[in-house]
C-alpha positions as CSV (number, residue, x, y, z in Angstrom):
1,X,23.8,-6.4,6.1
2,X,25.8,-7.6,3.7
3,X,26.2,-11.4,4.1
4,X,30.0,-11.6,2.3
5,X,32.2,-12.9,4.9
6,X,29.9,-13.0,7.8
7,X,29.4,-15.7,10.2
8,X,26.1,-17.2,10.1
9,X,23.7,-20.0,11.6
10,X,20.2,-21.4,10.1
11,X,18.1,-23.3,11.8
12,X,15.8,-26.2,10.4
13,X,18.2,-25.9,7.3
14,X,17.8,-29.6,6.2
15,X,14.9,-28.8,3.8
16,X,12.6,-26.2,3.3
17,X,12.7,-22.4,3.5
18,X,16.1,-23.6,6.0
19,X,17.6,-25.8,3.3
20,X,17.1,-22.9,0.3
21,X,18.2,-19.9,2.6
22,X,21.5,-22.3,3.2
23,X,22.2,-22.9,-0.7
24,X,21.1,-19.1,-1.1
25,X,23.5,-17.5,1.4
26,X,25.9,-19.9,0.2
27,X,26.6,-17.5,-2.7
28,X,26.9,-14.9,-1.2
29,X,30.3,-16.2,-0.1
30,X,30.0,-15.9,4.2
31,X,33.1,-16.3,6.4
32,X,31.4,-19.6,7.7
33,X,27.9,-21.3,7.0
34,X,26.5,-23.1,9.9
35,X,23.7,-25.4,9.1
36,X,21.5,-27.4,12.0
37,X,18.7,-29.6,12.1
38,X,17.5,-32.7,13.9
39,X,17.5,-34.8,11.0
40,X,20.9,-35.8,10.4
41,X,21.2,-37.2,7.5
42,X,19.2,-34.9,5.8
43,X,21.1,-32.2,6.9
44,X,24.7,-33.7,6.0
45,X,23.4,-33.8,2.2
46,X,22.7,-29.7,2.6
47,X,25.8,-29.1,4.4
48,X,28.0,-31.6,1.8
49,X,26.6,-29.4,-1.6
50,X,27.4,-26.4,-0.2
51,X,30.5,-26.8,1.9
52,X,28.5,-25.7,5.3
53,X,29.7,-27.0,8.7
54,X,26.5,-28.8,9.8
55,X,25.5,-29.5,13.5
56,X,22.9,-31.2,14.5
57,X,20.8,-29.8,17.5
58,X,17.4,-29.9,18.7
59,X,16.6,-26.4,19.5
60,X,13.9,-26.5,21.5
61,X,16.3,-27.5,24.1
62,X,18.3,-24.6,25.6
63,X,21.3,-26.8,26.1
64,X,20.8,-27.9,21.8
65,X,20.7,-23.9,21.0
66,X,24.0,-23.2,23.1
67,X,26.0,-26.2,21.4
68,X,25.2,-25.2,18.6
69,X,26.2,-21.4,18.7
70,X,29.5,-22.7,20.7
71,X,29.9,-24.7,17.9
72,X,29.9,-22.0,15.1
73,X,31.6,-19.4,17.3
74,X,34.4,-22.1,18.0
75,X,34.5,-22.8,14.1
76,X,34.3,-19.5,12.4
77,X,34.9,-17.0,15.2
78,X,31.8,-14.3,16.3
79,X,28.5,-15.2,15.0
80,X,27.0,-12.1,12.6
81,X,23.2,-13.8,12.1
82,X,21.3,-16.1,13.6
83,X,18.6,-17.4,11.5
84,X,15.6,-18.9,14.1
85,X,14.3,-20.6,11.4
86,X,13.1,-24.3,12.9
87,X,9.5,-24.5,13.1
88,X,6.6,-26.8,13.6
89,X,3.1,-26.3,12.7
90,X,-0.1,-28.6,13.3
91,X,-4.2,-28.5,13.1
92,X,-5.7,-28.0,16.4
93,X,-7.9,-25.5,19.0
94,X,-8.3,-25.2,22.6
95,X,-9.2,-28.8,23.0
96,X,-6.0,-29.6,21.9
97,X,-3.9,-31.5,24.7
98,X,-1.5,-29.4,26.6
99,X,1.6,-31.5,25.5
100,X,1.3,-30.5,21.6
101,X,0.8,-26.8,22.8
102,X,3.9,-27.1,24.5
103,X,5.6,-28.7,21.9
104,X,4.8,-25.5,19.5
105,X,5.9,-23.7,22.0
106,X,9.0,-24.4,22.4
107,X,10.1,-24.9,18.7
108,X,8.0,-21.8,17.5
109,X,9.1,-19.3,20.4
110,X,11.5,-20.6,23.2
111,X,14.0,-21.3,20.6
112,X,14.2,-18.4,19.7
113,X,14.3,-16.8,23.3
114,X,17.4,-19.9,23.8
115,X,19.1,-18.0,20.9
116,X,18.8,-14.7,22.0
117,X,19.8,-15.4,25.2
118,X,23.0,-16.7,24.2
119,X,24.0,-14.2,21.8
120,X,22.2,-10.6,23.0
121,X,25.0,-9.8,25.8
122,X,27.8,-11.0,23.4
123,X,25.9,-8.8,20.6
124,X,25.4,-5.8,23.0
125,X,29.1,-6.0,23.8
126,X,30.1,-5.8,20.1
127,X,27.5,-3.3,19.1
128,X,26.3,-5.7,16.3
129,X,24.5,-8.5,15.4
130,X,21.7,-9.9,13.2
131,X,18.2,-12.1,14.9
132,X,16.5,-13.0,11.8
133,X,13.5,-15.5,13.4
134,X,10.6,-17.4,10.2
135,X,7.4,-16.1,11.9
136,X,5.1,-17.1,9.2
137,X,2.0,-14.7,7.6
138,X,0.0,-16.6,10.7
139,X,1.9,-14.5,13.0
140,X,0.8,-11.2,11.3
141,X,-2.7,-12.4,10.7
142,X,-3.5,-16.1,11.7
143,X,-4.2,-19.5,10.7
144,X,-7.2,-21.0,10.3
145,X,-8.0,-24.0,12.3
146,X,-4.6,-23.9,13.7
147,X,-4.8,-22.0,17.2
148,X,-1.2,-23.2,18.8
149,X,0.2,-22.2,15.6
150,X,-1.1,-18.9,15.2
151,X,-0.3,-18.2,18.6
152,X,2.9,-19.2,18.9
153,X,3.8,-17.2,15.6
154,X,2.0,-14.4,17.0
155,X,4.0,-15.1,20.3
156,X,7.8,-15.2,17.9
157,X,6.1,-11.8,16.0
158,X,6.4,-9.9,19.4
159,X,9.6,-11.5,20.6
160,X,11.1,-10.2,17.3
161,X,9.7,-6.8,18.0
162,X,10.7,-6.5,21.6
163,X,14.4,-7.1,20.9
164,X,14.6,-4.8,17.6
165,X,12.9,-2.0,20.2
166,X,15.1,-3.2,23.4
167,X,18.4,-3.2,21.4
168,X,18.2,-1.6,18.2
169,X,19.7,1.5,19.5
170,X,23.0,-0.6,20.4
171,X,23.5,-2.1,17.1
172,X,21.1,-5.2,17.1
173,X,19.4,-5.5,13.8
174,X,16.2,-8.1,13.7
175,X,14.0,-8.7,11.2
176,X,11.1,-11.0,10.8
177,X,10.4,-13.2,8.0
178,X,6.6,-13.7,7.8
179,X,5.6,-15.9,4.3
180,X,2.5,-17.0,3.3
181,X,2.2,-20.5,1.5
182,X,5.5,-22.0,0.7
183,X,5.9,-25.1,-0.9
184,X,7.2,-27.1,1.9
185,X,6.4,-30.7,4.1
186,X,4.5,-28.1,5.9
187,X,2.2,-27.2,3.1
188,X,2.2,-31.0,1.4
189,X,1.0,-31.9,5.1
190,X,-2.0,-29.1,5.5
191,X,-4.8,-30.9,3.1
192,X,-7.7,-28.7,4.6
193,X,-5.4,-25.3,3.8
194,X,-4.6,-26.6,0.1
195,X,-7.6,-25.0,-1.8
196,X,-6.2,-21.9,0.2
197,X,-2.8,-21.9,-0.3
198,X,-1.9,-23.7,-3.1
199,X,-2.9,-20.9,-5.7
200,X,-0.8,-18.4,-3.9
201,X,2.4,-20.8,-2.7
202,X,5.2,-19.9,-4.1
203,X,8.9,-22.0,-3.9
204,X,11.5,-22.1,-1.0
205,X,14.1,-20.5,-3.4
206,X,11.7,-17.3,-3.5
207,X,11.6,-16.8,0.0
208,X,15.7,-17.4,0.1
209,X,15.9,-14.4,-2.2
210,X,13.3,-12.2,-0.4
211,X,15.5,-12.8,2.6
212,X,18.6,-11.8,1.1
213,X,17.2,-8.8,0.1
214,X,15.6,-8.1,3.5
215,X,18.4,-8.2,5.4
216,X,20.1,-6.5,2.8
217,X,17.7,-3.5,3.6
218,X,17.5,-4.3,6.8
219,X,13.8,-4.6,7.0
220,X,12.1,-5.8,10.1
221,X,9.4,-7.3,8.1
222,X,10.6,-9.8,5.5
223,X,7.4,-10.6,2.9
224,X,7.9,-12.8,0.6
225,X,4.1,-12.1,-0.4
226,X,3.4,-8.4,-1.0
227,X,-0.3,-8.6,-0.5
228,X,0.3,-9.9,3.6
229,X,0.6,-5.9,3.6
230,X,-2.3,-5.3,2.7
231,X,-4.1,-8.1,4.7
232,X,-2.0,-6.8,7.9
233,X,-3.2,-3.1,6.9
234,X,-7.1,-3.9,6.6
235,X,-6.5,-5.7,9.7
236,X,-5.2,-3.0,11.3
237,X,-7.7,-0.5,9.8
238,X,-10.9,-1.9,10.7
239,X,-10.2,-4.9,13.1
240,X,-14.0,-6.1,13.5
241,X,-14.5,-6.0,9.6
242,X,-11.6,-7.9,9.3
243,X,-12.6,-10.4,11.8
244,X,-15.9,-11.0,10.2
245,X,-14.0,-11.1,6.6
246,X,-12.1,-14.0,7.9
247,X,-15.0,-15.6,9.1
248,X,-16.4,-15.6,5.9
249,X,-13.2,-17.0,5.0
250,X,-13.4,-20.2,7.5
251,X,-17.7,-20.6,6.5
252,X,-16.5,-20.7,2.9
253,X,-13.4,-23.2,3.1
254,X,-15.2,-25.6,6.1
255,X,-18.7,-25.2,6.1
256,X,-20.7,-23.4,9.0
C-alpha cells in the first residue's frame, strides 16, 4: 500500500512508536491523518506539528474504538489503515491479580478485535482495507518475567493471523508489527530488561520507517529487528532447545 492519499488512523500516537509512525506517515502526504490517544494534551502537540486531526479515545472501550473511527470516516471519508497501535505492558506472572490481566487484555487484544469489528464488514464490502496491529517481538517469542504481556501479544499475534487468513482473499491486507527493544516509556520503565535490551534498542523513528516499508510490501510480519527471524526460526526448529536456551537466558539475567 501506498500510503499517498489514504485515510488513516493510529492508535497510542501521542509518543512512542504511535507518535513517530504519525510524523512518518505524515510525509507521505495521506488524504487524512487521524491521531488518538488518552492523553490529551500530549496528543494535541503530535496532531498540531503535523496537521493531523486528533481524537482522543480510550480504546479499550468498544464505544472509544467506534467514536473514533466514526470520527475519521466522518472527517476524511472511508478509512484505508487502521493502525492498533495502543499498548500496555507490565512485570508480572500468574500470581498477578486478575484486574491487571484484564487490563492487558483489553488494551493489548480487545482493542484490536473493537477495531476490526467496526471496520471488517465495511472493508469486506469495499474489497479493501489495511489492519496493521504493534504486537511486539514478545508475541513471536516472549517476555521474560512478563506473562500477561507475552500472552496478550501472543493473543494480538493470532488475531492478526486469523483475519489476514479469514479475509485476505477479499481484499483485507494485515500485517503485524512485532519490534524488539524500542526506545520508549515502555523500555525507560523496564529496569530488570535494560541489560537486555538496551544494547539492541533501536529509536521510534526506525520502526516508523520499517513500517512504511512493510506495508509498502505488504508484509504480514513487520521486523524492525532482522535477528527476531532468526530467534522465531530456532524457535520453530527445535522448540525444547529453545525453551531451555531461554532459560539459560532468565538464570543468567535474574539468578536461579
Amino acid at each position: 500500500m501506498d500510503l499517498h492519499d489514504k485515510v488513516i488512523v493510529i492508535t497510542g500516537a501521542a509518543r512512542g512508536i504511535g507518535e513517530a509512525m504519525a510524523r512518518r506517515f505524515a510525509r507521505e502526504r495521506p488524504a487524512g491523518l487521524v491521531v488518538s490517544d488518552i492523553d490529551a494534551e500530549a496528543l494535541e502537540e503530535v496532531a498540531s506539528d503535523i496537521g493531523a486531526f486528533p481524537v482522543v479515545a480510550d480504546v479499550s472501550k468498544e464505544q472509544d474504538t467506534v467514536a473514533l473511527i466514526d470520527a475519521a470516516e466522518e472527517r476524511f471519508g472511508p478509512l484505508d489503515l487502521f493502525c492498533a497501535n495502543a499498548g500496555i505492558g507490565i512485570g508480572g506472572d500468574e500470581q498477578t491479580p486478575d484486574d491487571e490481566w484484564q487490563r492487558l487484555w483489553e488494551v493489548n487484544v480487545m482493542s484490536h478485535v473493537y477495531a476490526a469489528r467496526r471496520l471488517v464488514p465495511e472493508w469486506r464490502a469495499r474489497g479493501e482495507g489495511y489492519f496493521l496491529p504493534t504486537v511486539s517481538a514478545a508475541g513471536l517469542l516472549t517476555n521474560l518475567k512478563a506473562a500477561q504481556y507475552s500472552v496478550t501479544k501472543h493473543a494480538a499475534l493470532a488475531f492478526a493471523e486469523w483475519l489476514a487468513i479469514t479475509y485476505g482473499d477479499e481484499g483485507i491486507k494485515v500485517s503485524a508489527l512485532c519490534p524488539q527493544g524500542v526506545r520508549t516509556r515502555l523500555l525507560d520503565a523496564a529496569d530488570e530488561f535494560r541489560t537486555l535490551l538496551e544494547p539492541v534498542a533501536i529509536d521510534p523513528d526506525d520502526v516508523a520507517e520499517a513500517v512504511v516499508q512493510g506495508v509498502a510490501e505488504e508484509r504480514f510480519l513487520i521486523l524492525p529487528h532482522p535477528e527476531v527471524a532468526r530467534y522465531f526460526q530456532n524457535k520453530a526448529n527445535d522448540y525444547d532447545r529453545w525453551l531451555g536456551g531461554m532459560r539459560k537466558l532468565q538464570r543468567n539475567l535474574f539468578g536461579s
